[in-house]
N, C-alpha and C positions, 0 to 999 in steps of 0.2 A: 504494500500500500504506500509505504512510505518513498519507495522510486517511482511510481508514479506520480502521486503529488510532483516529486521535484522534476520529473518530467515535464511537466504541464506545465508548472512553475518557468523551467528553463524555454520552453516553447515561447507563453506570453511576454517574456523578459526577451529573446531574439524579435519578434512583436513588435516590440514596442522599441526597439531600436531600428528594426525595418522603418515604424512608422514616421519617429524622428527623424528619421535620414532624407526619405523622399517626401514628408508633409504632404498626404493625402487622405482622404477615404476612402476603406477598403467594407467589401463585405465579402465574407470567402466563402462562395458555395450557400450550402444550410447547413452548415457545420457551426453555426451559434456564433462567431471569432465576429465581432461588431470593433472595427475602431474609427474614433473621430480626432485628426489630429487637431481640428483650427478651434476645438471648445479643450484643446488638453486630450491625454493619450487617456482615453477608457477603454476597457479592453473585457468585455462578456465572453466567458467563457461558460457553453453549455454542451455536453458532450451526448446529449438526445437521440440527434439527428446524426452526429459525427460515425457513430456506430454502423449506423446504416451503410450511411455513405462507403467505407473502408468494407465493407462484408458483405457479401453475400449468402445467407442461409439456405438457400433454395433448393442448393445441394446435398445439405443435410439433412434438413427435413425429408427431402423427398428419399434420401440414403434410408432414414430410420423410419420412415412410414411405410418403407418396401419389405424392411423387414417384419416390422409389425405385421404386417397385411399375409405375408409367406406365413410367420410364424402362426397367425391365428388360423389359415385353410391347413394346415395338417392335422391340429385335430378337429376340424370340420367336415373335414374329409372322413376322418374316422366316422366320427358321430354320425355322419350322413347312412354311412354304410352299413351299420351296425341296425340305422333303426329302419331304413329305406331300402337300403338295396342297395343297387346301383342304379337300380331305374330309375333314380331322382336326374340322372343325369340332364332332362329337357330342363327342369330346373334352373341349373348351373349356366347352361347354353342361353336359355334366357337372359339372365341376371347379368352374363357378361356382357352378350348383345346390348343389354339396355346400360350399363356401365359406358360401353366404345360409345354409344350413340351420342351421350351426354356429354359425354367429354369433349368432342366433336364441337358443341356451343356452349362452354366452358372458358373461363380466360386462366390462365397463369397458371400456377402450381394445380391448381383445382383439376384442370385438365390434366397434367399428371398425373395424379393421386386415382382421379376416375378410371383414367387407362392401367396403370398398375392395377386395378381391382379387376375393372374388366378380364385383364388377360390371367388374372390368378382364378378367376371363375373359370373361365377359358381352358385353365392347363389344369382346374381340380379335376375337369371332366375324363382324361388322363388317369391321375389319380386313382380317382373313384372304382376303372377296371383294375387296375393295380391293385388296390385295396382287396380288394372280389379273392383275387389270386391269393395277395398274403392270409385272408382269411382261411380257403381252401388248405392253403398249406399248414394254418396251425399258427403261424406268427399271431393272429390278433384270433379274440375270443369271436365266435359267433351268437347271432343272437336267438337263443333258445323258444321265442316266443314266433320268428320268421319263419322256425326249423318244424315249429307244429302246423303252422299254415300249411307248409308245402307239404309237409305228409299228407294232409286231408283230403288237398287235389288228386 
């Protein structure tokens, strides 16, 4: 904390000899830095908008919402198959379909986020035969109340 402070400190102090030197008014960007030399050197410093400005988030968020989004269809996938089948799979196809569409009149990250979903419904469909197989094979339980259904047929 305390090298930032002197950071900022040493910033406004280069500042404010900038401004003595060439005697003008400056406004820099929306990064908050306001100086007026011909009333005296004031110098606001607000670091709000500064943040923005230097960074980009867009990338990360959208890093950690793909994960989120991946991590929550594996066990949805599960869950799906366990109580459904695989036959939910129109389901899936839908919901991605309608996911791409939206995204499509969407602005910014939003469109992102839409299409990562879209094609995670997309690729559970995937999954979901996968799922069928691991079941068959013994890796995940099956569901006992599906298994009396199908005897009865």
């Amino acid at each position: 904390m305390e090298k930032t402070t002197g950071s900022i400190l040493m910033h406004i102090n280069f500042l404010r000899f900038f401004l003595q030197m060439n005697s003008c008014i400056i406004n820099i960007g929306n990064t908050g830095i306001f100086a007026n030399v011909l009333d005296g050197i004031e110098i606001e410093y607000f670091i709000e908008n500064e943040v923005e400005d230097m960074f980009h988030f867009d990338g990360i968020l959208v890093g950690i919402a793909s994960l989120c989004i991946i991590g929550i269809f594996h066990p949805l996938v599960i869950w799906s198959e366990y109580y459904f089948s695989e036959r939910i799979w129109p389901v899936y196809f839908m919901m991605g379909l309608f996911c791409l569409i939206l995204s499509l009149f969407m602005n910014n990250i939003f469109s992102v986020l839409l299409g990562i979903l879209g094609c995670s419904f997309l690729w559970s469909i995937k999954e979901l035969k996968e799922q069928t197989k691991r079941v068959a094979r013994g890796w995940f339980p099956q569901n006992s109340k599906r298994k009396q259904k199908m005897k009865s047929k």
